[in-house]
N, C-alpha and C positions, 0 to 999 in steps of 0.2 A: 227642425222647429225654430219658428224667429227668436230672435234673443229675447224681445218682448215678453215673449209666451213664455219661455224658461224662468224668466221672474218673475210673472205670474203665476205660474205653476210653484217654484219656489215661497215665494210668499202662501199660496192654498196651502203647502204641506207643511209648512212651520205653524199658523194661523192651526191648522185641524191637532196637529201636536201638542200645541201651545194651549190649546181649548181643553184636548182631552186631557194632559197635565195639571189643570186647572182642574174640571171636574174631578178629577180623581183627588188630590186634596185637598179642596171644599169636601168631599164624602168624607174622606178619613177624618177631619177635623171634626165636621160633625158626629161622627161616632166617638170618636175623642173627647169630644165635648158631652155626649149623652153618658159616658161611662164615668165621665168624673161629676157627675152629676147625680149618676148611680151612685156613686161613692158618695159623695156629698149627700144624698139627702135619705138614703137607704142605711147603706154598709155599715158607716162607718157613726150616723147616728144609731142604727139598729145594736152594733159592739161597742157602744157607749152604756145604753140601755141594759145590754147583757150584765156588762161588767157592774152597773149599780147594782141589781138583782142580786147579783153574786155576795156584793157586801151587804146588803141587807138582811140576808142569809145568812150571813157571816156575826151582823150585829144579832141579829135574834138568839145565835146560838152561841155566842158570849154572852149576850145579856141573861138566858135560860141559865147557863151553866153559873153565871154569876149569883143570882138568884139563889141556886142549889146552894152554893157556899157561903152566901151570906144568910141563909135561913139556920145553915148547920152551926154557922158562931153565934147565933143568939141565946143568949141567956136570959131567965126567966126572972133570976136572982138580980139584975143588975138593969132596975126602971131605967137610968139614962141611953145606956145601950140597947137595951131593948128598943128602946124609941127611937135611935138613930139606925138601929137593926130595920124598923119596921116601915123608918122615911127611905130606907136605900132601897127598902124589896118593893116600894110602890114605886120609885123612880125605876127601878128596873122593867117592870109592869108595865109603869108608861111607855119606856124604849121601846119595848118589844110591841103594845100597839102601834107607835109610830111607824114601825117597822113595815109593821104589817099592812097597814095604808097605806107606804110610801109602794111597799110592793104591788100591792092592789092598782095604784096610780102606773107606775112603771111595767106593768103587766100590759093593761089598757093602749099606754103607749106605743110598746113592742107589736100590739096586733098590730096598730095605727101604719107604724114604719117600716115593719118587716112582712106585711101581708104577703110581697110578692117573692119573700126570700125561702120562709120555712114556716109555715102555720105549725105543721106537727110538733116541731120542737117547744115551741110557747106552752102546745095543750101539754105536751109531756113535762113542762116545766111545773106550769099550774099545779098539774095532777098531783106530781112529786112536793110543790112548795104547799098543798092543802092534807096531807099526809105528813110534812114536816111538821106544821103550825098547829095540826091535833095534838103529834106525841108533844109539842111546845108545853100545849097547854095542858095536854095529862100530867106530865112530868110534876110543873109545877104546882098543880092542882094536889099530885101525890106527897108534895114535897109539905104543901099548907097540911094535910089532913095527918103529915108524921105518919105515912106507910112507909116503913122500911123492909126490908128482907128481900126476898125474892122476886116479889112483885115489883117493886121502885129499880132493881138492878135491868129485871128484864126491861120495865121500860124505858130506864136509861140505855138499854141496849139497841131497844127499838129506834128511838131516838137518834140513835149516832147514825144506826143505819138507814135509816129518811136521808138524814145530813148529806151519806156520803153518796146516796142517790138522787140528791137533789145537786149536790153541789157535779155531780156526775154529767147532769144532764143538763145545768146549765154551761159548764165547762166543754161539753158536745158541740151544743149551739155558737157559743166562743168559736171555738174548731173552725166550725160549719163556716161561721162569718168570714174570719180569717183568710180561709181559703177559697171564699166569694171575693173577697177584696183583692185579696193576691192575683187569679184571677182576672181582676179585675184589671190590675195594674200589667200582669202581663198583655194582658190586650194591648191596653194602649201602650204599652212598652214593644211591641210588634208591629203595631199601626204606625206609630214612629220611626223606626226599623224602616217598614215597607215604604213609608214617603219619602224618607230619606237617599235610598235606595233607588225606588220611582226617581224623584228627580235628578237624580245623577245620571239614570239611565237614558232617562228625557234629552238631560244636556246633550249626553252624548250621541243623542240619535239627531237631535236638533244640530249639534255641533258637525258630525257628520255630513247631516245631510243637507248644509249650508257648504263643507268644504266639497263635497262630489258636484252637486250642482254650478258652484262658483269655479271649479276645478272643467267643467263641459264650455261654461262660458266663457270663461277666459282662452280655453283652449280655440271655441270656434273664432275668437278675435283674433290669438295672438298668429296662430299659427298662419292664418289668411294677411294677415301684416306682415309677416315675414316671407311671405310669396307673392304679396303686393309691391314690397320692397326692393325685390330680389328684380320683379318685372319691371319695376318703375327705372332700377339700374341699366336695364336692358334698354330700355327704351331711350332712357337719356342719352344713350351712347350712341344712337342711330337703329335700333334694330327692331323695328316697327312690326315685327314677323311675331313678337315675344307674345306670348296669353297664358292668361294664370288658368290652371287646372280647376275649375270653379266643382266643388260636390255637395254642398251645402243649399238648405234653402232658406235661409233667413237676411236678416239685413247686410251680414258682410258678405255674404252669396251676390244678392245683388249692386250692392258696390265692386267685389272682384269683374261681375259680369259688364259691369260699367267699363270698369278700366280694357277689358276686354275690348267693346266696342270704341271704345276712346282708340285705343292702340290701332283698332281694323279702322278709324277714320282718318288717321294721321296714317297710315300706311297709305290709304286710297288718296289722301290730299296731297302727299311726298310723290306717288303715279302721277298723278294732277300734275302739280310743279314740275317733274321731269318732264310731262307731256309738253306743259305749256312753254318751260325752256327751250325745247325743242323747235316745239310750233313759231316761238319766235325768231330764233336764229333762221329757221327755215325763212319766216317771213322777214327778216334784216335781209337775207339773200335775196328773196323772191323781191323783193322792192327794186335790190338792185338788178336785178333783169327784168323788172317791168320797166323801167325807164331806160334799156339798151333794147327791148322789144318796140314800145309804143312807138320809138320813134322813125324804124323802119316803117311800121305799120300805118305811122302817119304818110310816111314815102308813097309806100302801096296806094294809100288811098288817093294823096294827090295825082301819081299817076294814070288811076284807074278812072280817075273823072275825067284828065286829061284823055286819055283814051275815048272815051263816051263823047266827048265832044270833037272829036276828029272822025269818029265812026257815026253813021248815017244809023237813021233809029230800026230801017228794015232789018239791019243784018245781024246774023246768028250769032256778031262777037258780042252783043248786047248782054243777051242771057249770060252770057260768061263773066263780062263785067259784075251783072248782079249778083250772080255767086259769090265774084271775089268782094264784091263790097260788105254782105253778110258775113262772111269769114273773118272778114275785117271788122266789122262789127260787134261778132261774137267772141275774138281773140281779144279786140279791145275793151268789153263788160268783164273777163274774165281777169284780165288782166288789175280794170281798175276795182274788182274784189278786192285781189289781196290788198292795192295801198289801201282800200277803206280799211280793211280790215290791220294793218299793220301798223295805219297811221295812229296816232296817241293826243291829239293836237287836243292844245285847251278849245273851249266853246265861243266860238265869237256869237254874243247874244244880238238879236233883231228882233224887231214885233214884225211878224210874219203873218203873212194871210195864206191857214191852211188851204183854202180851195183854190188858192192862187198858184203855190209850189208843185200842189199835185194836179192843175192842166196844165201846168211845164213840163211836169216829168211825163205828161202823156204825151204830148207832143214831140218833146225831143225822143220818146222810145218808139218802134216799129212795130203796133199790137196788131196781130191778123183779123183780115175781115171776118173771120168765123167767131171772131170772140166778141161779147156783147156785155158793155161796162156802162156801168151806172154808176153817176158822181152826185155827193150830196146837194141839194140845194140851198142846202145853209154854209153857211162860210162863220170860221170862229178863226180868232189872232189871237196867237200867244207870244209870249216870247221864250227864242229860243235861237238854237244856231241851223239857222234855213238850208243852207250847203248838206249839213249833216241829216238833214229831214230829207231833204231832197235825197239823198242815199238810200235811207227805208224805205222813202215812197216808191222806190223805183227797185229797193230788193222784194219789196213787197207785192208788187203790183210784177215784177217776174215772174216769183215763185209762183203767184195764184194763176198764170198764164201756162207756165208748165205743167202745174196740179193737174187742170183739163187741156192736155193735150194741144191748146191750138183752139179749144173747139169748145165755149159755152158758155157762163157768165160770170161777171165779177161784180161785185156791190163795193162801194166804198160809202160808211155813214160818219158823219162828226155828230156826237152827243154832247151838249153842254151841261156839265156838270157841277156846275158853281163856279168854282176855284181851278176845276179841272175840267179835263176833255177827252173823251174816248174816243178813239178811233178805230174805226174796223171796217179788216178787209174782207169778205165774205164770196168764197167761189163753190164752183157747184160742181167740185174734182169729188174722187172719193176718199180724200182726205188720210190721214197717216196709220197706220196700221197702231195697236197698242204697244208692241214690243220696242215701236220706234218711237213712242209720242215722249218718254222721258230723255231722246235723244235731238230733239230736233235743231236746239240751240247749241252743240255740241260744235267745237270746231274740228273742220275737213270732216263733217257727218253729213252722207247726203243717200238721196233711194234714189236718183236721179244718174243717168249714164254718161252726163254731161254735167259742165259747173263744177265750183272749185269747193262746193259744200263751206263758204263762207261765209254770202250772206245771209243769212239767219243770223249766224253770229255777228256780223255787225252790224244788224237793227237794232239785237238784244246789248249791245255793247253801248252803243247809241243811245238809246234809248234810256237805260240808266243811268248815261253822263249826265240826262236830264233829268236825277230823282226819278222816271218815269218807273212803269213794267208792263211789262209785255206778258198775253195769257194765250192757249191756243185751246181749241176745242173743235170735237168732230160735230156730224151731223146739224146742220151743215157744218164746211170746213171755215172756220174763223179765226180768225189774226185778231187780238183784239191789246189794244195800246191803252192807258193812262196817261196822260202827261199832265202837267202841272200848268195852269195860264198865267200866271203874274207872277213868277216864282223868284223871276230874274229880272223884272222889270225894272228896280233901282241901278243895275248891272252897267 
């Protein structure tokens, strides 16, 4: 996986963690929020409510009992007392209506707040608080009419036991509340717990799975840098053979695979350079026995004219002379290969009239009658070093002579091209096989059983002394030049 994609992928799985982290906290809070809200506007008004009911009950049944005893210390005999006797039994009277209202109001209430906690408990409260508030009122009714005996005891008995049934069942409900609340608060005292919990777990799965992830990445960099390192050692040292073990497919995969190919192109350009050290030294030598050959061969050739013009043109040493003058010919193209190709000389620049150079080079070469050449009609002047054109035109105008055999056609066109000028040679050989077409400018590369597989290379050598380039293509076989016209004109 690219590195890319691992922190992408890292990022998705924190982002999806980090979201459901989130959802799940936002719920708990709002449940959090909904229960202390329960509590807030239920519970814990609902055991407020209870608890007033309870003293009101409570008032009633002091004020009752108060009543009974301040009715029992009245005296008959004693008008002032009597009359403070008879304002305390009405204040108490009042109480216990007030009582009674406020419960009536706080009853009402309790449906209001607690409908969804306990409806039963309420009617059972009622029940019980309209059963307390009869014997309230028998009691004292018996207490005004001075019934004593058996009858005021039993209903004082009654009485108590309403009370303790009432006071029973609102003290249930209390209970009830209580352990709705409690309840309540363990919830959210869980729901707390769990988030607390939750996010730790979170962390740590986040924390995690930030250190495994970061822990693969790091891994697929570091360890490809220390086998990068290791190879780059190797290689600094001369050993161009060295390649990193590449297993990976992402970005450092492909930079190992780089240095890979870096190392196999400095191996092939270190071949290169040994070849081309080679190739030169050969050609230091081979220069120096081209000018201890030429100069026999110049011998040869003067002698063998001199011969021709002492032999009469009937006789049969003729043909022999022309052999030997060919031999001489072709020893000495061969020969002056390699100096082109060895010499290194700066450019001595001239404006040069191409169709001028190349009916020189026709003239001074020996092209067979069989062969059928065609020269532009257009003439273009560049500047450039003519000596050294004179070489292509005459490596060129070889090679397409050998291409066919001896036997077919050569085209030579000048294109003007603005600033520049194409040239091409065009023959009607069958032209280079594919295995051979990325070799042709190759030095000592030749398909040819004869020639020093040179010049190609020193057109192409040529050629770019002059910024030019040189392209080849089959069907037809074409040579085809660039060079530049005014390049060197201020020169």
């Amino acid at each position: 996986m690219e590195i890319r994609k691992k922190i992408i992928f890292e990022t998705i799985i924190l982002s999806i963690i980090l979201a459901s982290l989130s959802f799940v906290i936002i719920n708990n809070i709002l449940i959090i929020q909904n229960n202390f809200s329960y509590l807030d506007n239920e519970l814990i008004p609902s055991m407020t409510i209870l608890k007033d009911i309870r003293l009101i009950a409570s008032n009633i049944l002091v004020s009752t009992l108060e009543f009974s005893i301040v009715e029992e210390e009245t005296t008959p005999s004693d008008n002032d007392e009597a009359s403070k006797s008879n304002q305390k039994l009405t204040d108490v009277i009042t109480d216990i209506d007030l009582s009674k209202n406020q419960f009536d109001e706080m009853s009402s209430l309790y449906k209001k707040q607690a409908a969804s906690i306990n409806m039963l408990s309420i009617e059972k409260i009622e029940q019980r608080w309209q059963e307390f508030e009869l014997l309230s009122d028998k009691f004292i009714e018996y207490k005004k009419r001075g019934i004593s005996g058996n009858e005021l005891i039993k209903i004082k008995d009654e009485f108590r036991d309403s009370k303790d049934s009432l006071f029973k069942e609102i003290d249930l409900a209390i209970i009830f509340n209580e352990e709705k609340i409690q309840e309540k608060r363990n919830a959210v005292e869980e729901l707390v717990r769990n988030t607390t919990v939750l996010i730790f777990a979170i962390l740590i799965i986040c924390i995690s799975t930030i250190v495994i992830i970061r822990y693969h990445i790091l891994k697929s960099i570091l360890i490809p840098i220390l086998k990068l390192r290791k190879t780059v050692q190797e290689i600094a040292k001369g050993d161009f053979r060295a390649r990193i073990d590449v297993s990976q497919n992402d970005e450092m995969g492909e930079l190992l695979t780089d240095i890979n190919q870096m190392a196999q192109d400095l191996e092939s350009a270190q071949r290169e350079l040994l070849k081309h050290e080679k190739i030169s030294n050969i050609g230091m030598l081979a220069a120096r026995m081209a000018h201890d050959i030429l100069n026999p061969l110049s011998n040869i050739k003067i002698g063998a004219e001199y011969l021709r013009s002492r032999i009469k043109r009937e006789e049969k040493e003729i043909k022999t002379l022309d052999i030997i003058d060919r031999a001489v010919d072709r020893i000495s193209f061969q020969v002056q290969d390699v100096l082109n190709f060895v010499k290194t000389d700066s450019l001595e620049i001239t404006k040069a009239s191409l169709l001028e150079l190349l009916k020189q080079v026709i003239r001074n070469q020996t092209i067979p009658e069989t062969v059928n050449y065609t020269l532009p009609e257009n003439d273009i002047k560049v500047f450039c070093d003519d000596k050294k054109i004179e070489v292509v035109f005459i490596n060129l105008l070889r090679n397409s002579i050998d291409a066919i055999n001896g036997r077919g056609t050569i085209k030579v066109r000048f294109i003007d091209l603005g600033d520049k000028v194409r040239i091409e040679f065009e023959d009607s050989g069958r032209g280079v096989s594919e295995e051979h077409k990325t070799r042709i400018f190759e030095p000592l590369f030749t398909t040819k059983q004869k020639g020093t597989g040179l010049g190609l290379t020193s057109v192409k050598t040529i050629i770019e002394q002059h910024d030019g380039s040189i392209t080849f293509s089959n069907n037809p076989t074409v040579f085809s030049i660039i060079l530049p016209k005014n390049q060197y004109e201020k020169q």
